[in-house]
C-alpha positions as CSV (number, residue, x, y, z in Angstrom):
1,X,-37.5,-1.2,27.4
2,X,-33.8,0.0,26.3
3,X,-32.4,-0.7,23.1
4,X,-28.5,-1.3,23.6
5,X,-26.8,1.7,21.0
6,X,-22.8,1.0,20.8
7,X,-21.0,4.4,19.3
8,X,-18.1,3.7,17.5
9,X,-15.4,6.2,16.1
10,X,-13.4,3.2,14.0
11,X,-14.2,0.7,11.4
12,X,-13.2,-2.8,12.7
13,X,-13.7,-5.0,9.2
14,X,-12.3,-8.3,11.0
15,X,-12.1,-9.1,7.1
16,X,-15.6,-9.3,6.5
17,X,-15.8,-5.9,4.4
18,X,-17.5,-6.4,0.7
19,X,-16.4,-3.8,-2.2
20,X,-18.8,-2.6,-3.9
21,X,-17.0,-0.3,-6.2
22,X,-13.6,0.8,-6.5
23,X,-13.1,2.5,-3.0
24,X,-16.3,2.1,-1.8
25,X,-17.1,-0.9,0.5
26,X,-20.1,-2.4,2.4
27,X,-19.7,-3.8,5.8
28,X,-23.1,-5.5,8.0
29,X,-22.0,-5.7,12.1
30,X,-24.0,-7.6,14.9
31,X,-25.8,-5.1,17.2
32,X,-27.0,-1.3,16.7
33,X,-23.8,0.7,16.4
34,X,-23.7,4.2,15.7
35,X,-21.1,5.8,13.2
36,X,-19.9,9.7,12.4
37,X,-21.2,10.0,9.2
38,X,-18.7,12.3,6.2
39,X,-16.1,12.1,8.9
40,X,-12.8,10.7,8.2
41,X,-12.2,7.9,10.3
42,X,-9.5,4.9,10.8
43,X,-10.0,1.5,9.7
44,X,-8.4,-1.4,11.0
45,X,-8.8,-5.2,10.5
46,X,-9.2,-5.7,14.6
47,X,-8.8,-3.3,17.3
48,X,-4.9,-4.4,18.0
49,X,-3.9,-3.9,14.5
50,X,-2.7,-1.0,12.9
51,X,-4.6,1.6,10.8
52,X,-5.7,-0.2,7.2
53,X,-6.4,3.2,5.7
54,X,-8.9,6.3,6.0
55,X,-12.7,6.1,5.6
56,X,-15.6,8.2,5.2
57,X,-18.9,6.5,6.2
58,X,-22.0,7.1,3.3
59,X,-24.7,5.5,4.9
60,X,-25.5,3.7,8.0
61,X,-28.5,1.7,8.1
62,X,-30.3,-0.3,11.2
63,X,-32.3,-3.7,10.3
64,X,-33.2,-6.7,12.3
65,X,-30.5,-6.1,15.0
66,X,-27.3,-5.3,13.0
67,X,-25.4,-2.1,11.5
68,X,-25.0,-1.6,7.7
69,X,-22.6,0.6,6.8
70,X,-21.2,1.9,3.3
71,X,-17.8,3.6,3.3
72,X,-15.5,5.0,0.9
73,X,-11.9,4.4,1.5
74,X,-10.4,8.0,1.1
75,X,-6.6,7.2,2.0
76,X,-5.3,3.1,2.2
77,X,-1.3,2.8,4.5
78,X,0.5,0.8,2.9
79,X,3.6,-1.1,4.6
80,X,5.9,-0.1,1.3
């Protein structure tokens, strides 16, 4: 028996990131997902919105059929 794996190379926070220090945040999704790990990568509130910022991924963690992540946000866009 399979286990389904889905590879991402974004964060998609649909809002539902917690900080957890000052640019480090903490993020559960539904389903195994796999993440680059010290990689700078985008994220975005949803798919179809622009880039938030810049984000390394800490730690990635599988339990009871979702993805923990922990990210630091390296660089944040701004609309100023």
């Amino acid at each position: 028996m399979g286990m389904p794996l889905e590879l991402n190379t974004m964060i998609v926070t649909k809002g539902n990131e917690k900080r957890v220090e000052e640019n480090l945040f903490h993020l559960v999704k539904e389903g195994y997902r796999l993440y680059p790990i010290d990689i700078p990568i985008e994220v975005r509130k949803t798919i179809q919105s622009d880039s938030s910022g810049t984000a390394v991924i800490k730690k990635v963690e599988w339990q009871e059929k979702t993805t923990q992540i922990t990210y630091q946000l390296i660089s944040l866009n701004s609309t100023n």
